[in-house]
C-alpha positions as CSV (number, residue, x, y, z in Angstrom):
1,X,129.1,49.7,186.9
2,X,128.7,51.2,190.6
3,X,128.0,48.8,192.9
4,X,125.1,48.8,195.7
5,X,125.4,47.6,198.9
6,X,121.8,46.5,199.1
7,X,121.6,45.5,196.0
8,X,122.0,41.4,195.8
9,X,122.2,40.0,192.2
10,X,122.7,36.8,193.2
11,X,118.9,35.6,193.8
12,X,117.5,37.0,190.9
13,X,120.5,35.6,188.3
14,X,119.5,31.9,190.0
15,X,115.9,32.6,189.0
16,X,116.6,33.4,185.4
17,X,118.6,30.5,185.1
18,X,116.0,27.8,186.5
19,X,114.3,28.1,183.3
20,X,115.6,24.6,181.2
21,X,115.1,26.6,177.7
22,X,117.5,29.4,179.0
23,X,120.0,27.3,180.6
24,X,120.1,24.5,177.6
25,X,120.7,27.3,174.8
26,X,123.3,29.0,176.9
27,X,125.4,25.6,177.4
28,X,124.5,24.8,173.4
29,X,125.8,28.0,172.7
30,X,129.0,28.2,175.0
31,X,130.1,24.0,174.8
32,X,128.5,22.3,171.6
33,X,128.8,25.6,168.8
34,X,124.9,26.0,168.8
35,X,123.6,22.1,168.6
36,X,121.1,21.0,170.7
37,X,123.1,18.4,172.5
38,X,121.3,19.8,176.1
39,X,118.1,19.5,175.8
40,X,115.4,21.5,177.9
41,X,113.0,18.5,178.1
42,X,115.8,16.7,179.2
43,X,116.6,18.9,182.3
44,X,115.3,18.2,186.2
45,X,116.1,20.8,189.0
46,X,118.8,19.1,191.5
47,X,119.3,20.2,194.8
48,X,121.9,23.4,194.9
49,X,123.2,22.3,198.2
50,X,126.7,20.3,198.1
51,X,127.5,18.7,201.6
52,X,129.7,15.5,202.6
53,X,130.4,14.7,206.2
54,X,134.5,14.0,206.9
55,X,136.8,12.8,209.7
56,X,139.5,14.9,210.8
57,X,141.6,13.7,213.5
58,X,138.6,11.4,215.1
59,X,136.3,14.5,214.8
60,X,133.1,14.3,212.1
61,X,133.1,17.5,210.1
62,X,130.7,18.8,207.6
63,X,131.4,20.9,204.3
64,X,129.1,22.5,202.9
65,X,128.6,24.7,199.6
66,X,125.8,26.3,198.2
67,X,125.7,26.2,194.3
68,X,123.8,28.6,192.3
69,X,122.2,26.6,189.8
70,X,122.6,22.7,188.7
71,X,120.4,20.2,186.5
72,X,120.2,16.8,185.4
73,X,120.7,16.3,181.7
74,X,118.8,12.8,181.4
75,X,119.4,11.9,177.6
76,X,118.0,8.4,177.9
77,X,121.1,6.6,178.2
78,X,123.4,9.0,179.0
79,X,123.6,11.6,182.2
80,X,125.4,14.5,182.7
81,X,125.1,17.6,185.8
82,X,125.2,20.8,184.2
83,X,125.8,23.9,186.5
84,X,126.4,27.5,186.3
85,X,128.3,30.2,189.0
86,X,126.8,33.3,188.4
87,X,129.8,36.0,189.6
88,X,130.2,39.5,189.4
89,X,133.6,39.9,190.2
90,X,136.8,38.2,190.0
91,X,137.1,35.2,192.5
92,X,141.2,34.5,192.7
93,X,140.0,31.2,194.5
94,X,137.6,29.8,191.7
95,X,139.5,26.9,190.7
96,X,139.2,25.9,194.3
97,X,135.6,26.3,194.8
98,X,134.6,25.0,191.7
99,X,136.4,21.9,192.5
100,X,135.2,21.4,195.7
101,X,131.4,21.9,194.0
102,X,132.3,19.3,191.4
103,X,134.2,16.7,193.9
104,X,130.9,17.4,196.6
105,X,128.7,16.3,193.7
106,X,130.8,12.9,192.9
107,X,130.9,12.3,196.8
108,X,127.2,12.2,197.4
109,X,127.1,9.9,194.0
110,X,129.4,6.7,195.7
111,X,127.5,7.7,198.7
112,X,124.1,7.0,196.6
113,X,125.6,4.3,195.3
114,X,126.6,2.6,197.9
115,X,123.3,2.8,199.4
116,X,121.8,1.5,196.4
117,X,123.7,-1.7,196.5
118,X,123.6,-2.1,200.2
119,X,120.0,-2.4,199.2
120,X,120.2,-4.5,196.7
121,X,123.1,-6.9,197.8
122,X,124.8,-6.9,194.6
123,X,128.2,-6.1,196.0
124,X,130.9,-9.1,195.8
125,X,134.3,-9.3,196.9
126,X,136.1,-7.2,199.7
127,X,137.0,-4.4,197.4
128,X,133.0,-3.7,196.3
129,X,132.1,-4.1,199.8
130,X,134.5,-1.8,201.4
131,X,134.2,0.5,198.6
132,X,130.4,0.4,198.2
133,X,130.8,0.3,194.5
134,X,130.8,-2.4,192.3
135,X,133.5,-2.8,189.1
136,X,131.1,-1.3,186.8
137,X,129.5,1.4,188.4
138,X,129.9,4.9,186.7
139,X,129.9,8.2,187.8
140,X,127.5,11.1,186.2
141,X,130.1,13.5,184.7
142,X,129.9,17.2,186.5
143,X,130.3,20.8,184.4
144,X,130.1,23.5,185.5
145,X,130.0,26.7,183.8
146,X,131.3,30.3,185.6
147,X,129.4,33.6,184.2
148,X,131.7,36.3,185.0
149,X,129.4,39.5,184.4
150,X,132.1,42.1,185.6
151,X,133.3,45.0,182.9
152,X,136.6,45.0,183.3
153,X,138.5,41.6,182.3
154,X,139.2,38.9,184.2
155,X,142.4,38.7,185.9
156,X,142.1,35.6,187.8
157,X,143.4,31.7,187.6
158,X,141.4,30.4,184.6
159,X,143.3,26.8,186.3
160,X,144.2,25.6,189.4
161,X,147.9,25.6,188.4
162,X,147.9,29.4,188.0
163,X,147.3,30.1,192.1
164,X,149.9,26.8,192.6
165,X,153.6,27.8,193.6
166,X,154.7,24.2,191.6
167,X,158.6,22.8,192.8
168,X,160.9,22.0,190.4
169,X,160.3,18.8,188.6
170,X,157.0,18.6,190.3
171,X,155.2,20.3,187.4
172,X,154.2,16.6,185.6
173,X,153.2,15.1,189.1
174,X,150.1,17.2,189.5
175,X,146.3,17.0,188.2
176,X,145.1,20.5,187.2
177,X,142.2,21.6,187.4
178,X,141.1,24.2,184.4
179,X,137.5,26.5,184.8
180,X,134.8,26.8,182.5
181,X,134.8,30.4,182.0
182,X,132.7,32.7,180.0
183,X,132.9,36.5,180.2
184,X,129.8,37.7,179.3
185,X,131.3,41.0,177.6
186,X,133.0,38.5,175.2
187,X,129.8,37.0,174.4
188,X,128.8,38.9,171.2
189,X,129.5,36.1,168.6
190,X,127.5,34.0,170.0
191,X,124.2,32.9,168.3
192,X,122.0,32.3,171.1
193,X,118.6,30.5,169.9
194,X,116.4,31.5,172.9
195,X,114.4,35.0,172.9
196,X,115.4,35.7,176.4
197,X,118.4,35.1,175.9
198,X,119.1,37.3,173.1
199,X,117.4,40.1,175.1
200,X,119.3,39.5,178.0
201,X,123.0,39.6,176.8
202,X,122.0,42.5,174.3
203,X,120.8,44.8,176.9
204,X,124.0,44.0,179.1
205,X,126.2,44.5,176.0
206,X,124.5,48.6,175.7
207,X,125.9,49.1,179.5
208,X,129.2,47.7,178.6
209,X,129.4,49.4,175.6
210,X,129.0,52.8,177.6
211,X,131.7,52.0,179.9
212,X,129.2,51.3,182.7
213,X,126.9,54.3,181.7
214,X,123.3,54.1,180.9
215,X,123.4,56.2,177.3
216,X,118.9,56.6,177.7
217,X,118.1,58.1,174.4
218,X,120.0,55.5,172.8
219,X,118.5,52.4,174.7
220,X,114.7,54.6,174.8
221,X,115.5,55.0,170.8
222,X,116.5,50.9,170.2
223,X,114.1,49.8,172.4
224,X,111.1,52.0,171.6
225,X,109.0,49.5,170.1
226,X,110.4,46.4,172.1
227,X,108.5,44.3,174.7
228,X,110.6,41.8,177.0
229,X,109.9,38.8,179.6
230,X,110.2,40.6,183.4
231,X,112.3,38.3,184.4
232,X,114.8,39.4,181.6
233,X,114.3,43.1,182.9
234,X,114.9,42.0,186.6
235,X,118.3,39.8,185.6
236,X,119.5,42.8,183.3
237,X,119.0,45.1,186.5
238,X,120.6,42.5,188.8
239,X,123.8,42.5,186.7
240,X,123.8,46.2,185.9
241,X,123.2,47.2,189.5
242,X,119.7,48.9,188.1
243,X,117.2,48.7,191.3
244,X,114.5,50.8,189.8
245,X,114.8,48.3,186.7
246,X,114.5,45.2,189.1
247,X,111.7,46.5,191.5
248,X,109.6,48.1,187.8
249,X,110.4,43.8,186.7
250,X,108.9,42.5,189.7
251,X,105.7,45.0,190.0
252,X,104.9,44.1,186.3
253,X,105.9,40.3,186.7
254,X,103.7,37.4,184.9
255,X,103.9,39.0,181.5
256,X,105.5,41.3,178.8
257,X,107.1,44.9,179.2
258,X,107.2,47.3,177.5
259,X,110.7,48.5,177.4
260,X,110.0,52.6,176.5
261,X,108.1,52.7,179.6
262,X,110.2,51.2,182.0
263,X,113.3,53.0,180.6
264,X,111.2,56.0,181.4
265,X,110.2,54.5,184.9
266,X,113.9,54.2,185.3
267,X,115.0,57.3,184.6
268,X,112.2,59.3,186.1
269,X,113.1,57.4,190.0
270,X,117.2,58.2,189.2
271,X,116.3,61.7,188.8
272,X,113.9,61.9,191.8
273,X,116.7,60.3,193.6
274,X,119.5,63.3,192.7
275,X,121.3,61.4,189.8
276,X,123.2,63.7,188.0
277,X,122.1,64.2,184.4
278,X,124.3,65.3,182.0
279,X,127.2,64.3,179.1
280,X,126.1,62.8,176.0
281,X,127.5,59.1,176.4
282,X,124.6,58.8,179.4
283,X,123.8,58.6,183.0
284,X,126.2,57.9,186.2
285,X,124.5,55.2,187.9
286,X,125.8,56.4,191.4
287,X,122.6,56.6,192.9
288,X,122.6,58.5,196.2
289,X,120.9,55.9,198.5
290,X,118.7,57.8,201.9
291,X,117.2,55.9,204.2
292,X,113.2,55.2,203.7
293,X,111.0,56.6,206.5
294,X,108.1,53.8,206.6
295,X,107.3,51.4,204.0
296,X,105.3,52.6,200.7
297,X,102.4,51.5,199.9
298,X,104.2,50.8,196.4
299,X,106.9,48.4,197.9
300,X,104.1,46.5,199.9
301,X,102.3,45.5,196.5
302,X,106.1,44.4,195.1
303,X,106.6,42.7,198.2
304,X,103.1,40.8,198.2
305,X,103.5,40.4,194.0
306,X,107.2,38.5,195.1
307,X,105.4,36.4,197.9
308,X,102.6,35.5,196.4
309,X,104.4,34.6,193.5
310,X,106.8,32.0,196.2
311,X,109.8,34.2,195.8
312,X,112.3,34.2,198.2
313,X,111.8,36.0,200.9
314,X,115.3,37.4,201.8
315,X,114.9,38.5,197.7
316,X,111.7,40.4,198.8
317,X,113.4,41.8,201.4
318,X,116.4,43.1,199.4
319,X,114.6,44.3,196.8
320,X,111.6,46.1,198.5
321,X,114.1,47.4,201.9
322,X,111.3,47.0,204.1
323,X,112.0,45.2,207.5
324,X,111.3,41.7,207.7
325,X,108.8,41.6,210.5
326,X,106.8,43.4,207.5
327,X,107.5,40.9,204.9
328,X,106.8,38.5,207.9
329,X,103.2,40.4,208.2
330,X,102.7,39.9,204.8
331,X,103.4,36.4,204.1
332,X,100.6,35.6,207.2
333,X,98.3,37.7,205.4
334,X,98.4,35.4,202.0
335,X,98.4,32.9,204.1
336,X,94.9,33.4,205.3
């Protein structure tokens, strides 16, 4: 897939994923062979941000790390975080950063802990007080998932042992650390349960299948008589690098699409933008991009769809390319 400096998939992935039937199917799917062991009901929105404040050498130093999606699985009895890394191309540090997502997470746990107790004065002996846990406390185990999206295969550490240079004799000493990996071109045997779902990895599947190329007849032809969420259309564009997909999702947002006429939408803006047509497997997606003189009225109504719809505005701004003492303009304006 050609890539597009403007283009930011990141934003639009995390949406798709904040929906608990979409993110409890795909961990069904990927962990538990289809059984419903996450439930949707059972999922709350967590904070994405994972922050702990440390001494070094007498100084206090903050880390910080942005996830792009986590929940609470509350089974009753049982808890469980549940996050995903949406990534489009191979990260030769992941086993790093998803460890220091994962240890962040159990660090503000003690830390919650410990204020709990303070609270309650339950704490007894030195080691509970210095520690700020009791014996018995337990931790809420962390997974997290990584969604690579990239064509080609990944190369990179699938553990933290394969980035390690490991001494003799030191190989035993060690605790590694192995990632939760799933390739999305890989993902064709799985059965996934949810409609958008389905949708979603099919579509990405037909650019794959093309070697990165968008084959229209064939999609116009399978998709002819298809409808599908918007927000499906705008993550299939965000992964494909598709921008006349994602703005077409976000003008049309709040209900069904129907997919012959926004493959045709699609195709119409690449050829008014000079992509090349030709050869029977489909359609370079190298679009040429110019600079935009003004903004259209067209990306004002996406841009004031987005807003008033509480969508990020550095989204809004990446999607629509207009300036963001505009978007700024805007957002006053709904505010009124």
């Amino acid at each position: 897939m050609s890539t597009t400096s403007k283009l930011k998939p990141a934003p639009t992935l995390k949406d798709y994923w904040q929906d608990n039937e979409r993110f409890a199917d795909l961990f069904n799917q990927v962990f538990f062979r289809g059984k419903e062991t996450i439930k949707a009901s059972k999922l709350s929105v967590v904070d994405t941000d994972e922050s702990s404040v440390v001494i070094n050498h007498g100084q206090l130093s903050t880390v910080v790390s942005a996830r792009d999606v986590i929940k609470l699985h509350n089974s009753d009895t049982e808890l469980a975080f549940v996050a995903i890394e949406n990534q489009m191309n191979v990260d030769y540090t992941m086993p790093v950063r998803t460890m220091l997502y994962d240890a962040l997470r159990y660090v503000d746990q003690c830390k919650d802990l410990y204020r709990q107790n303070r609270k309650a004065k339950t704490l007894q002996g030195s080691g509970e007080f210095l520690s700020g846990m009791s014996r018995t406390d337990r931790l809420k185990p962390v997974i997290t998932l990584v969604l690579y999206f990239g064509e080609k295969s990944w190369d990179g550490p699938t553990k933290l042992s394969d980035i390690l240079d490991i001494p003799n004799g030191f190989a035993e000493l060690y605790n590694d650390h192995t990632l939760h990996l799933l390739q999305v071109r890989d993902t064709q045997n799985l059965k996934f349960q949810n409609q958008d779902n389905r949708e979603f990895f099919s579509m990405i599947h037909e650019f794959y299948n093309h070697d990165g190329r968008i084959n229209y007849e064939e999609l116009r032809e399978k998709y002819a008589q298809s409808t599908i969420n918007w927000e499906v259309l705008a993550a299939v564009g965000a992964v494909t690098n598709s921008k006349p997909l994602i703005k077409y999702a976000y003008e049309h947002q709040r209900g069904e699409i129907n997919m012959c006429t926004a493959l045709a939408n699609m195709f119409e803006e690449w050829k008014e933008q000079g992509i090349e047509e030709g050869k029977q497997e489909g359609i370079e997606q190298g679009i040429e991009q110019g600079k935009e003189e003004g903004a259209t009225a067209r990306s004002l109504q996406i841009a004031r769809n987005m807003l008033s719809n509480g969508m990020d505005v550095h989204l809004v701004i990446s999607m629509t390319e207009l300036s963001k003492d505009i978007v700024s303009e805007i957002q006053l304006d709904l505010a009124k």
